[in-house]
C-alpha distance (Angstrom), angle and dihedral (degrees) to the residues before:
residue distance angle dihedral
X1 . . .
X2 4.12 . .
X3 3.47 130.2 .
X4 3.40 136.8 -120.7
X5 4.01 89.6 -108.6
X6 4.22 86.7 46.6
X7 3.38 96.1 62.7
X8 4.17 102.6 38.9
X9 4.00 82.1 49.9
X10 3.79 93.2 48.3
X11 4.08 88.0 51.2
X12 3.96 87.9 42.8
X13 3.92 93.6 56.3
X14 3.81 93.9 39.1
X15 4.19 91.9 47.1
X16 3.91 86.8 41.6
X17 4.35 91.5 51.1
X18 3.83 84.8 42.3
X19 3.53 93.3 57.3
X20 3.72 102.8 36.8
X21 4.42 84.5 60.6
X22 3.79 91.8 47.3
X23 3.65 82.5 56.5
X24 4.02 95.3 36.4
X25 3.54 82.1 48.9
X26 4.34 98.9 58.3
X27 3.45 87.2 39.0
X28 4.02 94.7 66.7
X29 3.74 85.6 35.5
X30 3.49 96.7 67.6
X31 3.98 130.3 9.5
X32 3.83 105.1 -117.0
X33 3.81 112.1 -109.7
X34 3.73 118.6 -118.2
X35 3.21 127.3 -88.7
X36 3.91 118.3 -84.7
X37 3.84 118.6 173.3
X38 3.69 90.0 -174.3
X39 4.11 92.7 59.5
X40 3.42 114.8 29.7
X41 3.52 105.2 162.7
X42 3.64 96.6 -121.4
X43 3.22 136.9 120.5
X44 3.72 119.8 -84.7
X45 3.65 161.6 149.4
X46 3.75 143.2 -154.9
X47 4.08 128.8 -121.1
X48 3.70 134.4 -180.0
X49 3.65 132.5 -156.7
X50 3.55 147.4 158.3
X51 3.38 130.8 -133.0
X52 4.18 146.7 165.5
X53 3.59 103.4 -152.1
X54 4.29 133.2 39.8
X55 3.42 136.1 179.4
X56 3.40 134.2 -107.2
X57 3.61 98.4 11.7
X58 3.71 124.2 -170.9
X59 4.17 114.7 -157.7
X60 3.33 141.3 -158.9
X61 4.59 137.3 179.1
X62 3.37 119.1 -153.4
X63 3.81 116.4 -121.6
X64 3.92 90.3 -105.7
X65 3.93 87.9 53.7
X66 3.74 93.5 -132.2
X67 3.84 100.7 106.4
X68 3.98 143.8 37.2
X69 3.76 131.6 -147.8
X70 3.84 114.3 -159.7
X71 3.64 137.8 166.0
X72 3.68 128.5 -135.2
X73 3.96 127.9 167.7
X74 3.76 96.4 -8.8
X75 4.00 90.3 -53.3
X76 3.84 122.5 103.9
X77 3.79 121.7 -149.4
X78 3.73 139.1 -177.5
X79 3.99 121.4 -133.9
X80 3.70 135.7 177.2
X81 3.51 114.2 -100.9
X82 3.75 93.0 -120.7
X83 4.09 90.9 56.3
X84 3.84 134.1 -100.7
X85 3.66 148.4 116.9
X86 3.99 101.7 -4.7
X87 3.94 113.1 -131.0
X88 4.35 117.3 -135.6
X89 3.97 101.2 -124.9
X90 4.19 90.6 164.8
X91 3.43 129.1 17.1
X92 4.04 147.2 132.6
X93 3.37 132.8 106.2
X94 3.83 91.4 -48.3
X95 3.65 125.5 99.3
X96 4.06 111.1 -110.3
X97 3.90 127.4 174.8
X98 3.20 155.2 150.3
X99 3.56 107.3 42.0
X100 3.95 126.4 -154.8
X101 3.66 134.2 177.5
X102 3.83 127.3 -127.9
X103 3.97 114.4 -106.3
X104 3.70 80.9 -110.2
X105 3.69 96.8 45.6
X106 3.95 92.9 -130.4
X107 4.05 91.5 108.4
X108 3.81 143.1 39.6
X109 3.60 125.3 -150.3
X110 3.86 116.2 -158.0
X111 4.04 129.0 170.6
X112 3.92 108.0 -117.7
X113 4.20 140.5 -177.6
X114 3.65 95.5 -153.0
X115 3.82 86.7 114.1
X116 3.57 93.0 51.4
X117 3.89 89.2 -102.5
X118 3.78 129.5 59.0
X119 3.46 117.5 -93.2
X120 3.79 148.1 164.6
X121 3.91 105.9 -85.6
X122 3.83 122.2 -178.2
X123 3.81 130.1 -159.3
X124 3.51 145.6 158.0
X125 3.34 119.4 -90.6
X126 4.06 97.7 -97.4
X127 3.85 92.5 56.0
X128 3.73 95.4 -90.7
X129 3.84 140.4 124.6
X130 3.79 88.2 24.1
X131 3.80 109.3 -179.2
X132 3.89 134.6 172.6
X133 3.54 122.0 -114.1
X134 3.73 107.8 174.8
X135 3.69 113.4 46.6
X136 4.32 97.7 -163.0
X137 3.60 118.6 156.4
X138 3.68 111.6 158.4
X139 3.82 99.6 28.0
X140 3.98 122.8 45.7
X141 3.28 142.3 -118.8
X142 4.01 112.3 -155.8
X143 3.26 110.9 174.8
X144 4.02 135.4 11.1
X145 3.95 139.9 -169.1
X146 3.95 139.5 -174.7
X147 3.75 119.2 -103.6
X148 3.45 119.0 -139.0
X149 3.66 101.7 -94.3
X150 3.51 90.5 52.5
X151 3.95 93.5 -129.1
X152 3.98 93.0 95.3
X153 3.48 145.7 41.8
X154 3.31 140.6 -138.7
X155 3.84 113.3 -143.8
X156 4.55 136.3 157.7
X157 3.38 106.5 -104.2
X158 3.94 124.4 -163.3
X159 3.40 144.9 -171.2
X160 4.13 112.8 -120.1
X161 3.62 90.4 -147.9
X162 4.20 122.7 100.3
X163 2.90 119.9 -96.7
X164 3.69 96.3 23.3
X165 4.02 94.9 54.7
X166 3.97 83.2 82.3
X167 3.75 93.6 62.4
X168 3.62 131.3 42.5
X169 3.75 139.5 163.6
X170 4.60 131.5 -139.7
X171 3.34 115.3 -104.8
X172 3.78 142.2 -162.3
X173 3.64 120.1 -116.8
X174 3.98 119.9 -168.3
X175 3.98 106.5 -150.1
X176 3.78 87.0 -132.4
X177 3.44 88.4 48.1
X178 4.04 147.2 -90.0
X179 3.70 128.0 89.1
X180 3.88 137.9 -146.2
X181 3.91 126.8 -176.6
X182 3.34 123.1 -88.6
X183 3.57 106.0 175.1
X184 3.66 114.8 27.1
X185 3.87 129.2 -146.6
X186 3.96 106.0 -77.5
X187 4.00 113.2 -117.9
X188 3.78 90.7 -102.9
X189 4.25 85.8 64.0
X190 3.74 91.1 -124.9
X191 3.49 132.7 136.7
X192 4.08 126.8 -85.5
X193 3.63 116.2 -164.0
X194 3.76 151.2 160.0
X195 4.11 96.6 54.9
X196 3.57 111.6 -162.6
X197 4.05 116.5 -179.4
X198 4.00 131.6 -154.6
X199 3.54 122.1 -105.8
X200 3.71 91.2 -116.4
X201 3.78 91.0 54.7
X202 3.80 98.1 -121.6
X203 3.85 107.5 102.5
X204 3.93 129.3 45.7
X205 3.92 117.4 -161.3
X206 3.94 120.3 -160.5
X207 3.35 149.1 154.7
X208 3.75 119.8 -92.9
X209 4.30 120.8 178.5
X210 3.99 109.8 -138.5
X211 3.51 101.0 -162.2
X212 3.64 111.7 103.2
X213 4.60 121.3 -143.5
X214 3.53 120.4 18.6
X215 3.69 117.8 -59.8
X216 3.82 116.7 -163.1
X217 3.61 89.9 -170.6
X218 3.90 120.5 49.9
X219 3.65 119.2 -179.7
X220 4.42 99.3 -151.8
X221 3.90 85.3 -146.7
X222 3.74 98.3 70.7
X223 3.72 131.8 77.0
X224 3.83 96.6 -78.7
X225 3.83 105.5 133.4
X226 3.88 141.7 35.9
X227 3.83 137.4 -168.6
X228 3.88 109.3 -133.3
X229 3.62 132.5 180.0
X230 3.75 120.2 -147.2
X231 4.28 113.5 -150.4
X232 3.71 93.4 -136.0
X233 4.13 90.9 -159.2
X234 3.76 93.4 47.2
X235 3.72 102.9 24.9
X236 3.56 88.5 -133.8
X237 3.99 115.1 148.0
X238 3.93 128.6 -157.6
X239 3.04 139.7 -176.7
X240 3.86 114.5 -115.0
X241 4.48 102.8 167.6
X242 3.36 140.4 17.1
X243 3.92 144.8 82.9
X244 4.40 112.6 125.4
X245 3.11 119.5 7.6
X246 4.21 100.7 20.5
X247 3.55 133.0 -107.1
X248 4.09 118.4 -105.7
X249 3.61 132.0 176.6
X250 3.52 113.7 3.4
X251 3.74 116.6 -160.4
X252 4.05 113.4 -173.0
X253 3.63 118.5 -148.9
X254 3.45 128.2 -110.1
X255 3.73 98.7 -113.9
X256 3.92 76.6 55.1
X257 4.02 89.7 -130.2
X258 4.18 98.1 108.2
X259 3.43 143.4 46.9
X260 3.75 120.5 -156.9
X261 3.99 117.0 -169.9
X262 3.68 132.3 155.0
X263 4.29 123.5 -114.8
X264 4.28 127.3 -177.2
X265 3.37 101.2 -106.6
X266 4.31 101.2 -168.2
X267 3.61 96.6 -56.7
X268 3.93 107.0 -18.5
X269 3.77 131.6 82.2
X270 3.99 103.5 -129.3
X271 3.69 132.9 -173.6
X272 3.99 114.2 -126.5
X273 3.89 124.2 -177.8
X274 4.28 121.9 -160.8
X275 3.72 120.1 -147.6
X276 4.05 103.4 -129.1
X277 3.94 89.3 -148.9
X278 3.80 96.1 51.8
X279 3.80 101.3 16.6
X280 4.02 86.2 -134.0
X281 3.68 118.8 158.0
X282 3.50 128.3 -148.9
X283 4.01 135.1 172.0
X284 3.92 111.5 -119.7
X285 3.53 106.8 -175.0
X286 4.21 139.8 -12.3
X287 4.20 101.0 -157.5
X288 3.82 93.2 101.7
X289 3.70 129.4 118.1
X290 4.23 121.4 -108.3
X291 4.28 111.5 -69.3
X292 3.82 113.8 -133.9
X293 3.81 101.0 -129.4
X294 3.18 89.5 115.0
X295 3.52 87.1 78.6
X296 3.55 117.3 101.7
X297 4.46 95.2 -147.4
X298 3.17 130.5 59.9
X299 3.59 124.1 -69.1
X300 3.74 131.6 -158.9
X301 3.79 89.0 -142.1
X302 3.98 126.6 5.1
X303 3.97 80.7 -159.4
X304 3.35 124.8 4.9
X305 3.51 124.0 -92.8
X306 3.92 120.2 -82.6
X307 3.88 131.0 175.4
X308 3.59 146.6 -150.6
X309 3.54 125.8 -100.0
X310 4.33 104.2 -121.7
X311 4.34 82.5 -109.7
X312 3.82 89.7 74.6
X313 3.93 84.8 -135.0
X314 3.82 100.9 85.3
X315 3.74 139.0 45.5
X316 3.93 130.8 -165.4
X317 3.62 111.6 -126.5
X318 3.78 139.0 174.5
X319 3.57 125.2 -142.5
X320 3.70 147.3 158.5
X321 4.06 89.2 -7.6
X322 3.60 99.5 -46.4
X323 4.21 140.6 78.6
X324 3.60 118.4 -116.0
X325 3.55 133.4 -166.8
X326 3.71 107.3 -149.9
X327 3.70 134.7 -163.1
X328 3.76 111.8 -132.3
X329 3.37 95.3 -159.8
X330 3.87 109.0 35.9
X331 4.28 89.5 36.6
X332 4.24 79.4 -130.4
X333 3.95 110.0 146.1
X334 3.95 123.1 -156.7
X335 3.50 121.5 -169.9
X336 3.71 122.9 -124.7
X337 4.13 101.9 -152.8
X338 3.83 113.5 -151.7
X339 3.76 126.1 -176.0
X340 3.55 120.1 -168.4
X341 4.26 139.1 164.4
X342 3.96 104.6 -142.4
X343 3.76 120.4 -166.1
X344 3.96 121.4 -141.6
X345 3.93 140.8 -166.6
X346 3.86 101.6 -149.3
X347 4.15 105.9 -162.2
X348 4.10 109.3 -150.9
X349 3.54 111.6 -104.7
X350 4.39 104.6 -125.7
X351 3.31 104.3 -120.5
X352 4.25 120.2 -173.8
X353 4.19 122.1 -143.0
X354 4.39 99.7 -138.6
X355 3.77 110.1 -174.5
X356 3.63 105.5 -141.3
C-alpha cells in the first residue's frame, strides 16, 4: 500500500530525471557559448539616473591627494577631492569595486566579474588599458590591495569548495603573474581579510575573525574580530586591535605610524585609530553607516574600503550615503559632495505563472 508522500516523491524523482535529460540532451546538441557578461541574451532594458549619495561605498586618495576613486552600484568613478561632478572610470554591465591607487598613483586596481568570476583588474587611472591579472574561476578572490612596490597585490583568496568557503587565507599576486601566501589560514580555519600593506613594504595589516565553528548568530558587541599585522621578513604576527566590539579593516597610514579601523560600539559603527609607538586607542568619529561583522560568512569587506589622505592626518570615508573627509586627530568630519548621472542595463528577472 503507498502513501500519499510515496507517490508525490515517486512523480518528483521521475519529473526531476526527465528534466535533467531534456537538459543533458541540449547540452550535447549544441556546445554552450562562452560566457559574455556584456550580452547575455536576456531580456533587458536601460535606465538613467542621478543621484548624490550611494551605498556601500568603497574609497580611495591618490598619493598626490588631489583625486578620489570610489565605487557605487557596480560603477567606479573618479572625483576631485574638493567635490563635484563625479567622472565614470569603469562601468558596464559588470560588477567593479573597490578601487585603489598605485603607490605611484599611475594605476588603479579594482575587483571585477567581467570574466564571470571576480578577479584582480588593473587600469590606469582614466578607465583605460584595463587588463586581468588573476584568472580564478572556481575559487574567489574577495578583496585585493597594492604592495608597496606597486608590482603586486595583496588580495583574500578562497577556496569555492564547502566547507572551505568559510575560511580563507591573503595571498601574493605578482602583476606578471604567480602567487605565494602571505597570510596563512589562522589555527581556528577562519577567514582573514581586508590586507592592507606599509609603504615601506615590511608590515601587512588584515582582518582576522576569532571566533572559532560556525555561528549563525553573532552578537557585533563581543570579541569577534582583530586587526593583525604580519612582519613579512620575520613572519612574526601581532596583534595590533581588538577586545569588544572587534576590529575590521585596518588601513595604515602612509607615514606608516597609525592604523585607523572601524569597531561596533553599542549600536553605532565608529572609526578608531592605534598609535604603533604607544599602542593607544582612541575613537575618531561615530557618523558611519552599520559594519557587517555580524555576518557569520565571509565578506569581501566588513566596511568598505577607505583611505588616507597622503598628510597622514586625514582619511576619506563613506558613510550613511555620503563621503567624509575626517580629521584623525580633531574627530572633525567634512563632507566631500559628489553628483553623478550613472547609466544601467537592467536584465528582466524570469518570472513563472503556477496555477494553484
Amino acid at each position: 500500500m503507498f502513501s500519499r508522500g510515496d507517490i508525490v516523491q515517486t512523480w518528483l524523482e521521475r519529473r526531476a530525471r526527465l528534466i535533467l535529460s531534456m537538459v543533458a540532451g541540449a547540452a550535447l546538441a549544441a556546445p554552450a557559448a562562452a560566457w559574455d557578461v556584456t550580452h547575455t541574451g536576456q531580456p533587458e532594458r536601460e535606465i538613467t539616473f542621478a543621484t548624490s549619495e550611494g551605498t556601500w561605498m568603497s574609497v580611495d586618495v591618490s598619493p598626490d591627494g588631489r583625486t578620489l576613486v570610489f565605487d557605487l552600484l557596480g560603477d567606479i568613478y573618479s572625483l576631485p577631492v574638493t567635490g563635484g561632478e563625479a567622472t565614470l572610470v569603469q562601468g558596464g554591465p559588470a560588477m567593479q569595486r573597490t578601487p585603489s591607487f598605485s603607490p605611484d598613483g599611475r594605476k588603479l586596481l579594482f575587483l571585477s566579474d567581467a570574466s564571470g568570476a571576480e578577479n584582480a583588474w588593473i587600469s590606469n587611472p582614466d578607465g583605460t588599458d584595463a587588463r586581468q591579472i588573476t584568472h580564478e574561476t572556481d575559487n574567489m578572490l574577495l578583496s585585493a590591495a597594492w604592495g608597496a612596490d606597486g608590482n603586486t597585490l595583496a588580495g583574500e583568496y578562497v577556496e569555492g569548495r564547502y566547507p572551505a568557503r568559510f575560511t580563507s587565507e591573503i595571498r601574493s599576486f605578482d602583476v606578471l603573474g604567480g602567487s605565494r601566501v602571505m597570510v596563512p589560514t589562522p589555527p581556528s580555519h577562519r577567514d582573514v581579510s581586508e590586507p592592507s600593506l606599509s609603504r615601506d613594504g615590511r608590515y601587512i595589516y588584515y582582518t582576522e575573525r576569532l571566533e572559532k565553528g560556525f555561528q549563525i548568530y553573532v552578537d557585533a558587541n563581543h570579541i569577534n574580530y582583530a586587526v593583525k599585522r604580519r612582519d613579512l621578513k620575520t613572519g612574526a604576527i601581532e596583534e595590533i586591535a581588538s577586545g569588544w566590539g572587534g576590529a575590521l579593516d585596518p588601513q595604515v597610514s602612509p607615514d606608516g605610524k597609525r592604523v585607523a579601523f572601524v569597531r561596533r560600539v553599542m549600536d553605532k559603527t565608529v572609526l578608531f585609530v592605534v598609535d604603533l609607538q604607544n599602542n593607544a586607542q582612541r575613537a575618531v568619529y561615530d557618523g558611519l553607516d552599520r559594519d557587517l561583522q555580524a555576518s557569520y560568512e565571509l565578506q569581501a569587506n566588513y566596511y568598505p574600503h577607505f583611505g588616507w589622505f597622503p598628510d597622514s592626518r586625514h582619511v576619506a570615508i563613506w558613510g550613511k550615503g555620503k563621503l567624509y573627509k575626517v580629521d584623525m586627530d580633531g574627530g572633525g568630519a567634512t563632507e566631500i559632495p559628489f553628483h553623478l548621472t550613472a547609466h544601467h542595463r537592467i536584465t528582466d528577472p524570469i518570472r513563472i505563472r503556477h496555477d494553484l
